[in-house]
PAKELO-880069 format. One record per residue (C-alpha): residue number from 1; residue in one letter; z, y, x. Coordinates in nm, 2 decimals. Layout:
num residu w v u
NUM A Z Y X
...
This chain:
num residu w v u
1 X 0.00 0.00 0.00
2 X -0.06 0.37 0.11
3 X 0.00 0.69 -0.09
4 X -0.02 1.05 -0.02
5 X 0.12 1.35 -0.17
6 X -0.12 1.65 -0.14
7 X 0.04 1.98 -0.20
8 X -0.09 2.32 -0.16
9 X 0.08 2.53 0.05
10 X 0.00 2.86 -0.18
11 X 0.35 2.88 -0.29
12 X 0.68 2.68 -0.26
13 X 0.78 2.34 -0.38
14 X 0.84 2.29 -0.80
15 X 1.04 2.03 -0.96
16 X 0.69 1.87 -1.12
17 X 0.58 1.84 -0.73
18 X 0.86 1.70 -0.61
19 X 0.91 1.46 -0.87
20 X 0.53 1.35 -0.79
21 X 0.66 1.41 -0.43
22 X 0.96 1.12 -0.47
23 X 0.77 0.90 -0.71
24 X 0.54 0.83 -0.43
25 X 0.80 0.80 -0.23
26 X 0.99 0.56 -0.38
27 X 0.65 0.32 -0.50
28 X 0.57 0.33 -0.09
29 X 0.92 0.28 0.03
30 X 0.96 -0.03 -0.24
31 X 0.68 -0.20 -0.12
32 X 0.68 -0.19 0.19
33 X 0.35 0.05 0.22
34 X 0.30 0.40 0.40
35 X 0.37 0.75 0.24
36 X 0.13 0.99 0.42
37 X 0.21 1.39 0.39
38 X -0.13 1.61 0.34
39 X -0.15 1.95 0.31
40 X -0.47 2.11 0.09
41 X -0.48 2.40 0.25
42 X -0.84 2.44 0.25
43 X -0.80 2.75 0.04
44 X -0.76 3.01 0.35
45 X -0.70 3.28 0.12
46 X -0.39 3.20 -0.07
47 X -0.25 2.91 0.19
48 X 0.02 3.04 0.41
49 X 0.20 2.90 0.71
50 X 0.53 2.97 0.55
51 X 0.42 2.75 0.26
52 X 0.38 2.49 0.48
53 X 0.67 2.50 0.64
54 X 0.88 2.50 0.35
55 X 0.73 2.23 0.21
56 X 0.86 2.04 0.51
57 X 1.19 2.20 0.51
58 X 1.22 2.14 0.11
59 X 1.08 1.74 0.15
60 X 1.34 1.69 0.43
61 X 1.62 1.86 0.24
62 X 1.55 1.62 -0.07
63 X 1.53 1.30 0.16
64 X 1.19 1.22 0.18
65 X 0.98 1.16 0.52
66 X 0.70 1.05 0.56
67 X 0.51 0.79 0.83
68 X 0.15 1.02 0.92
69 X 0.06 1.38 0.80
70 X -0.23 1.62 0.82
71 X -0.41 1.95 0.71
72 X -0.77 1.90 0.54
73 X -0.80 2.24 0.75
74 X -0.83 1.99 1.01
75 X -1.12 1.80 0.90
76 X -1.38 2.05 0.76
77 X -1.60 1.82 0.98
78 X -1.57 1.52 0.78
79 X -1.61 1.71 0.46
80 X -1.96 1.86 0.60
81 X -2.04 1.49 0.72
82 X -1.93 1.37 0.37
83 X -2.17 1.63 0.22
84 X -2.44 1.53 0.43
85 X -2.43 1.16 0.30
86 X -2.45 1.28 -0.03
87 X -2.72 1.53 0.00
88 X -2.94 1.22 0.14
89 X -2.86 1.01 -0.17
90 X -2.97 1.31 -0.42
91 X -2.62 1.33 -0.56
92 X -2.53 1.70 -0.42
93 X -2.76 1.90 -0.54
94 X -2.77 2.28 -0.47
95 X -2.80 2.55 -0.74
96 X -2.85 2.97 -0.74
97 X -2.69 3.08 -1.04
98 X -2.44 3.36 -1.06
99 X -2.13 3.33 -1.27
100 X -2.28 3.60 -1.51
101 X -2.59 3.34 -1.54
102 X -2.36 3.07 -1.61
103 X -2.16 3.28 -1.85
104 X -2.47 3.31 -2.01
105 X -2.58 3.02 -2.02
106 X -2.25 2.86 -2.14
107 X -2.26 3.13 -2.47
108 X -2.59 3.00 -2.53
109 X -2.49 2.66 -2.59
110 X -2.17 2.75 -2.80
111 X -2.40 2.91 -3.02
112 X -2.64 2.65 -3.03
113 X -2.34 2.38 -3.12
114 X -2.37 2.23 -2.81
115 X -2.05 2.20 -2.52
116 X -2.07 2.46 -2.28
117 X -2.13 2.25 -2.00
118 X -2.40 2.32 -1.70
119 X -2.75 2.24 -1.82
120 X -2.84 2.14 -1.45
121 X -3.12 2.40 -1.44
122 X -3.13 2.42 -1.05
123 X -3.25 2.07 -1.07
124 X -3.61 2.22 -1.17
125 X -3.61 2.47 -0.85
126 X -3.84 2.33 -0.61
127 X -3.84 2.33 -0.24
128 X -4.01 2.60 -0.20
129 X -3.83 2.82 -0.44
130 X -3.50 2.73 -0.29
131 X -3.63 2.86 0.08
132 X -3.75 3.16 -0.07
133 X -3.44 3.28 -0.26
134 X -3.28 3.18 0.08
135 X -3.47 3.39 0.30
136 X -3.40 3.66 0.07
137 X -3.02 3.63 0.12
138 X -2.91 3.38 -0.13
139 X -2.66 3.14 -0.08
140 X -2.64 2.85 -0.24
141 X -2.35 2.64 -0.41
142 X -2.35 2.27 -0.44
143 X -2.30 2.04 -0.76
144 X -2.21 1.67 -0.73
145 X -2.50 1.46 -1.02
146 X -2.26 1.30 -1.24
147 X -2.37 0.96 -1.37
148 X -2.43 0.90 -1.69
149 X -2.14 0.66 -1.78
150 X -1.77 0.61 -1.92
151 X -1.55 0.58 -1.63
152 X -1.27 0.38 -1.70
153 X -0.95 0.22 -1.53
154 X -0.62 0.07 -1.65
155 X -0.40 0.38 -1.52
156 X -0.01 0.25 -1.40
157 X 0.16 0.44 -1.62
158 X -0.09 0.56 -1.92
159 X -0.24 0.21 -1.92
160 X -0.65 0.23 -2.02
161 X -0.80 0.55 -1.96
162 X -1.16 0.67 -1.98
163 X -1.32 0.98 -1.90
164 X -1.71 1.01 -2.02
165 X -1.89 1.26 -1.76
166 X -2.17 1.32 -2.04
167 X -1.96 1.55 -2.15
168 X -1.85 1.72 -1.84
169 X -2.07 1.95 -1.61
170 X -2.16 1.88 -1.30
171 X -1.83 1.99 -1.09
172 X -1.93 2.23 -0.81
173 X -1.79 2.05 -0.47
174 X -1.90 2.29 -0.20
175 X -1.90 2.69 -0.25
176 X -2.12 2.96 -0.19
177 X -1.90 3.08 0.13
178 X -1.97 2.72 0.25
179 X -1.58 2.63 0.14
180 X -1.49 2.33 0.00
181 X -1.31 2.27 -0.32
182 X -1.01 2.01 -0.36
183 X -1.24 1.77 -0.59
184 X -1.42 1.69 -0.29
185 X -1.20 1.70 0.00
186 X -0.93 1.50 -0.15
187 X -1.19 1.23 -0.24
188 X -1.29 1.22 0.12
189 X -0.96 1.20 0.25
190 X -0.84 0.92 0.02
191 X -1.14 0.70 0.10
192 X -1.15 0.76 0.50
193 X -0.77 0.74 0.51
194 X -0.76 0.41 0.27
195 X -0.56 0.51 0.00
196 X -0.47 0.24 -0.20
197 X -0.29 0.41 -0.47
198 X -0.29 0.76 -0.62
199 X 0.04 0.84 -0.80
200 X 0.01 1.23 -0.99
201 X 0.02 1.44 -1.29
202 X -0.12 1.38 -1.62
203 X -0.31 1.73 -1.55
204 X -0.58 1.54 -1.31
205 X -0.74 1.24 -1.56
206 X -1.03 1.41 -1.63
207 X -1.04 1.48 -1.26
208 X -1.00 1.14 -1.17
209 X -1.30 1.04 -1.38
210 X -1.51 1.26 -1.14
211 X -1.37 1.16 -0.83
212 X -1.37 0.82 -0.93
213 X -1.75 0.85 -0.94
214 X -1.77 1.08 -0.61
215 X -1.62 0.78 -0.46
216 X -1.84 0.56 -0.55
217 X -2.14 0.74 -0.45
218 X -2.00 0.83 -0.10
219 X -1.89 0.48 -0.03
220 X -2.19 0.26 -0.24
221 X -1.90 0.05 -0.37
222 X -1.70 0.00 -0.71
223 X -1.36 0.22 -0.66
224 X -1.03 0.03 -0.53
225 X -0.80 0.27 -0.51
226 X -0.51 0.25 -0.81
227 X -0.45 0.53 -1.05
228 X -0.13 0.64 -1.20
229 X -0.09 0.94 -1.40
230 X 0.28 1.06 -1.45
231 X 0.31 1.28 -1.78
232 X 0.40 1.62 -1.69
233 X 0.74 1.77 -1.68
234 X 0.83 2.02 -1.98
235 X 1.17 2.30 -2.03
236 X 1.46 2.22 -2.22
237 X 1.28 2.31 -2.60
238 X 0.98 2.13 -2.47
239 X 0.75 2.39 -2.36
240 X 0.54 2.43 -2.03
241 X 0.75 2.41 -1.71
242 X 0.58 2.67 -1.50
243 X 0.56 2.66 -1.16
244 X 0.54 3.03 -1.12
245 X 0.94 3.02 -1.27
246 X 1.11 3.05 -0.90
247 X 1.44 2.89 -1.15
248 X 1.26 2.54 -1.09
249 X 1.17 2.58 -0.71
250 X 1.33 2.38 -0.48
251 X 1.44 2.70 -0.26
252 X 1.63 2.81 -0.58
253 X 1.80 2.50 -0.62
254 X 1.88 2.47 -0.28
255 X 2.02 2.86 -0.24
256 X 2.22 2.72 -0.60
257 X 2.39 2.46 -0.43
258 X 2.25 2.18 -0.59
259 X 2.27 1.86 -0.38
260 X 1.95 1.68 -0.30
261 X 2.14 1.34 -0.43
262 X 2.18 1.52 -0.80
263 X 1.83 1.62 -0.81
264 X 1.65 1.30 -0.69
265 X 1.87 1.12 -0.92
266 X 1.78 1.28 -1.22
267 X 1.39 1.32 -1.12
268 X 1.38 0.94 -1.06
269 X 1.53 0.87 -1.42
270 X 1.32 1.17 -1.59
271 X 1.09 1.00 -1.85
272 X 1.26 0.67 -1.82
273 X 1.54 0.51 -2.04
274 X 1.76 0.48 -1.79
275 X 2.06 0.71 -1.74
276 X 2.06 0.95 -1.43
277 X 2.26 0.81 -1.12
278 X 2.31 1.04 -0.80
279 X 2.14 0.90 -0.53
280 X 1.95 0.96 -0.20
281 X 1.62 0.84 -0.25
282 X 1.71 0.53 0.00
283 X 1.95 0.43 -0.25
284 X 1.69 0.48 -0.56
285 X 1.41 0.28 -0.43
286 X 1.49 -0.10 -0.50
287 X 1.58 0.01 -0.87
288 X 1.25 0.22 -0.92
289 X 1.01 0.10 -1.14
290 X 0.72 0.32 -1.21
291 X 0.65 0.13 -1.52
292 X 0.87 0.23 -1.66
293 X 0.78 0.56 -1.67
294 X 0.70 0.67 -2.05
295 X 0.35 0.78 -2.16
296 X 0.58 1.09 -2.33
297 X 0.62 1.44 -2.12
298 X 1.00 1.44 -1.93
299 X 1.20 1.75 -2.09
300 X 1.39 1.90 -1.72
301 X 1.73 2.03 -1.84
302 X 1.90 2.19 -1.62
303 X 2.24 2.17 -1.82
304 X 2.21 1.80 -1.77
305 X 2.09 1.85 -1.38
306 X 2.41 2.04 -1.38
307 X 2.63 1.76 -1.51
308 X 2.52 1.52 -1.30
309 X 2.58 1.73 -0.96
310 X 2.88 1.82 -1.12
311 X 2.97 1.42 -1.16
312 X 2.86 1.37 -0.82
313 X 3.08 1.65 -0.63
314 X 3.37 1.55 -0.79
315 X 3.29 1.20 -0.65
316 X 3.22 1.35 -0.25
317 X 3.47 1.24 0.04
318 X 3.56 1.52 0.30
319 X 3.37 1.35 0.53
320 X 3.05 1.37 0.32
321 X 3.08 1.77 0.28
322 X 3.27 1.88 0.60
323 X 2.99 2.02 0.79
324 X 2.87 2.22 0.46
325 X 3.21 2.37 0.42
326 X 3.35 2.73 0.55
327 X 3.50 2.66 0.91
328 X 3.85 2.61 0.87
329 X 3.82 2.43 0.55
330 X 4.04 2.10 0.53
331 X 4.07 1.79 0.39
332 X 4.36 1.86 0.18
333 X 4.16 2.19 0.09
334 X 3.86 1.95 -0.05
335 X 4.08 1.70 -0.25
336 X 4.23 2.02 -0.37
337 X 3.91 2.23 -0.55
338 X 3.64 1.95 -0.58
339 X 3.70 1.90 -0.93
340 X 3.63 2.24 -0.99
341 X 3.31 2.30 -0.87
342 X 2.99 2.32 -1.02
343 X 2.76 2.38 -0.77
344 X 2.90 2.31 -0.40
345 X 2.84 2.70 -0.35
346 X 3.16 2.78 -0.53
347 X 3.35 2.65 -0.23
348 X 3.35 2.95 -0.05
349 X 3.53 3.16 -0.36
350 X 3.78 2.96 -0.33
351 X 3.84 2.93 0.01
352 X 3.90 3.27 -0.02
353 X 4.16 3.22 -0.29
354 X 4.31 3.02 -0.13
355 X 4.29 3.14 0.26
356 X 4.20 3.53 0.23
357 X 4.26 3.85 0.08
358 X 4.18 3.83 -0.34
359 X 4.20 4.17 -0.59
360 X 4.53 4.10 -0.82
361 X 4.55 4.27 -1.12
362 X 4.86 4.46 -1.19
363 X 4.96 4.23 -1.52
364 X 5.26 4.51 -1.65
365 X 5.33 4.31 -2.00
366 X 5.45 4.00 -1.73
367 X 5.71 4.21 -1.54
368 X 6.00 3.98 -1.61
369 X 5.83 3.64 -1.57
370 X 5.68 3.72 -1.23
371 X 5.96 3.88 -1.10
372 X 6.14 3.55 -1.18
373 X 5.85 3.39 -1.01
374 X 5.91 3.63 -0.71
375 X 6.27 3.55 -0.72
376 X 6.30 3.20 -0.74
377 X 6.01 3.14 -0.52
378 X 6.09 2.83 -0.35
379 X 6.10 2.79 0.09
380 X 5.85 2.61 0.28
381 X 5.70 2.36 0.34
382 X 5.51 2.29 0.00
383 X 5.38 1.99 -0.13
384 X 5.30 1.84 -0.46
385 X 5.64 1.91 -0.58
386 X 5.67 2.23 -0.55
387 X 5.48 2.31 -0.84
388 X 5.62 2.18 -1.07
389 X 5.97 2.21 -0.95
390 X 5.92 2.57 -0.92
391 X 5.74 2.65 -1.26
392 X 6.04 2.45 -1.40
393 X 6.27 2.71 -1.25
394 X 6.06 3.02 -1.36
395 X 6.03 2.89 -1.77
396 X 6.38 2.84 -1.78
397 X 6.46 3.19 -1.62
398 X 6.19 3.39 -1.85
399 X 6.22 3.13 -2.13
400 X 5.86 3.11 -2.16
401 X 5.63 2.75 -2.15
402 X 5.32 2.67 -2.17
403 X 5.07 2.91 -2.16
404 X 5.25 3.19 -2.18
405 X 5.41 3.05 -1.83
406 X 5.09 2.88 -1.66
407 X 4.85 3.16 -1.72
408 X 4.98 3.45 -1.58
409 X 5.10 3.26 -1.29
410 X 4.79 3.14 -1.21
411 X 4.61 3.52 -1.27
412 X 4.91 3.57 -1.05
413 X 4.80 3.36 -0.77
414 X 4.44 3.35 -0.79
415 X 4.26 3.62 -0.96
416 X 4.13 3.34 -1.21
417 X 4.21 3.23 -1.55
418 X 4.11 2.86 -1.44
419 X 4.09 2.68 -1.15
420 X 4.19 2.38 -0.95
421 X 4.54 2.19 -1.04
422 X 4.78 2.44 -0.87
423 X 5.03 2.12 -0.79
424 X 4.78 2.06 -0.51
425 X 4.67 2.44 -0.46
426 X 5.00 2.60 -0.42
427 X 5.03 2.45 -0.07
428 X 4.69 2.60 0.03
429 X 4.82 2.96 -0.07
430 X 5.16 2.98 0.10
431 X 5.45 3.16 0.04
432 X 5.35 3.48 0.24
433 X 5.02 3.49 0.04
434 X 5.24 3.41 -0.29
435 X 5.48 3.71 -0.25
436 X 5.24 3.95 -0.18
437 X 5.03 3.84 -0.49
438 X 5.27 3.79 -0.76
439 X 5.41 4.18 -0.56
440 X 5.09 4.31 -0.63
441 X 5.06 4.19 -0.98
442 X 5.42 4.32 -1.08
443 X 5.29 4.64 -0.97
């Protein structure tokens, strides 16, 4: 088995790619096969270096490597070989019309209640008519001949699937600049790299229908590589997940504090029935099953993204998170705040909390009970017991329980009306900190 994943590098990594990204993955890493990394950057204009390397960077941070890798920028010499072998079997043909022509030409055919689809006109130019409105500056642009067929293949996660090219034009391979466009290149690339098995979005059947018959005319053999067409990824109410919405980028989520584990989990259960498990994607691979993959788009919700990090934080040893934490940060200081946090970016709040300098409110209705507090605050060292030992003392003194004891204690101590357990925070603040805070909040 080999597979590739082809992004562009005109912009940064999207959920939809990634999951494409880790579906791959995970079908090459099962079966023992080979996960090649290409970039289709062939569009000069809008492909950037930075693209590139953050697709890296982003790939990396999810898990996922990858055995071989290349640019198509890299091979423009195969493509023009590729082109060459086709221009010899009168299968890329090359044609003069300007998009106002073709504009034309397509209203023509609306009216006429026929599909707007190329006429293949240039096919009449002769020889010498082509030379001429070269030599006078034209430049030509090149159209693969479409059979005149069904193309059809049992797809790995739609099941059959047909496209009939009668009713498509003639797709336009090479441009007038002499560029190449993606429904060529990548067809090149999978054939002379020996793709086996093309795992993608929904978005490229009808594409595959015409690359499935490029392939066949470059090579002069029926197709053998495997098509499988993931449904696309929708929002939460089941509209369009855009890639343009920099909330679904993998930078975002990354900046966010989502852990790659969370995310691979839940894009590996997306549009499955199975329920999302954390997981590096070395831990996802023997379970993965891209059958079972419904035919039905995946709704991404990030609540439920959320949840599951959240599930899978709360889980984390120190030793799994020390090197992400601020320096100083403990063990004890983990145990003490991981059932707290959301997103592992919270950490640094409340190492400050717990460690720093915080704003206190003055709280002027809570004289008495935190001067009690003040008063009966207990000596050092803390531990567990303190706590509760000490709240004991305070309700008793103010008569107050419950949470007319806890919460302005804890607005006391922390600035917050929630947070961690304070049994197990307490001994992270310290008494000096404690004084000067529940000080500052008597005012």
């Amino acid at each position: 088995m080999k597979v590739r994943f082809a992004p562009s590098p005109t912009g940064w990594l999207h959920v939809g790619n990634a999951r494409i990204a880790l579906a791959n993955w995970l079908e090459a890493r099962k079966r023992g096969g080979t996960f090649i990394l290409r970039l289709d950057d062939t569009d000069t204009e809008r492909s950037k270096p930075e693209f590139a390397q953050g697709i890296e960077e982003d790939l990396r941070w999810l898990g996922l490597d990858w055995d071989e890798s290349f640019r198509q920028s890299d091979r423009i010499e195969r493509y023009q070989a590729a082109a060459e072998v086709l221009k010899k079997k009168g299968l890329l043909y090359p044609c003069l019309e300007t998009e106002e022509e073709l504009n034309y030409k397509r209203e023509q055919r609306r009216k006429q209640g026929r599909a707007p689809i190329y006429d293949r006109g240039a096919l009449k130019m002769t020889a010498e008519q082509l030379a001429r409105a070269i030599e006078n500056g034209k430049s030509p642009h090149w159209r693969f001949k479409l059979n005149t067929r069904t193309v059809t293949w049992q797809d790995g996660v739609l099941g059959n699937r047909q496209v009939k090219l009668p009713s498509l034009s003639d797709p336009v391979l090479i441009r007038a600049d002499g560029s190449f466009l993606y429904t060529f290149t990548s067809v090149v690339d999978d054939l002379e790299t020996g793709i086996t098995h093309v795992i993608r979005g929904e978005d490229h059947v009808t594409s595959t229908g015409i690359q499935i018959d490029i392939l066949e005319g470059l090579s002069g053999r029926p197709n053998r590589i495997h098509f499988a067409h993931m449904p696309l990824l929708t929002d939460s109410e089941g509209g369009q997940l855009s890639k343009r919405l920099g909330s679904v980028s993998l930078r975002q989520f990354r900046r966010d504090g989502i852990e790659p584990a969370a995310l691979t989990g839940y894009l590996a259960a997306l549009g499955t029935s199975n329920d999302p498990v954390a997981a590096a994607p070395r831990g996802l691979a023997q379970s993965w099953d891209i059958t079972r993959v419904s035919h039905s788009p995946a709704r991404f919700d990030t609540k439920q993204l959320l949840a599951l990090n959240r599930k899978h934080l709360h889980a984390l040893a120190f030793a799994d998170v020390r090197d992400r934490l601020p320096e100083g940060a403990d063990e004890p200081f983990w145990l003490a705040i991981r059932g707290n946090l959301d997103l592992l970016a919270e950490v640094r709040d409340w190492y400050e909390i717990a460690r720093g300098e915080i704003t206190v409110a003055p709280q002027p209705d809570e004289t008495a009970l935190l001067q009690a507090a003040l008063q009966s605050l207990p000596p050092e060292p803390w531990d567990e017991t303190s706590w509760p030992a000490w709240t004991a003392a305070i309700g008793q003194a103010a008569q107050k329980k419950g949470k007319a004891l806890f919460l302005p204690l804890r607005r006391a101590l922390t600035g917050e009306d929630h947070g961690p357990d304070l049994k197990t925070f307490l001994p992270l603040i310290g008494r000096a900190r404690a004084a000067s805070r529940l000080q500052r909040a008597i005012g």
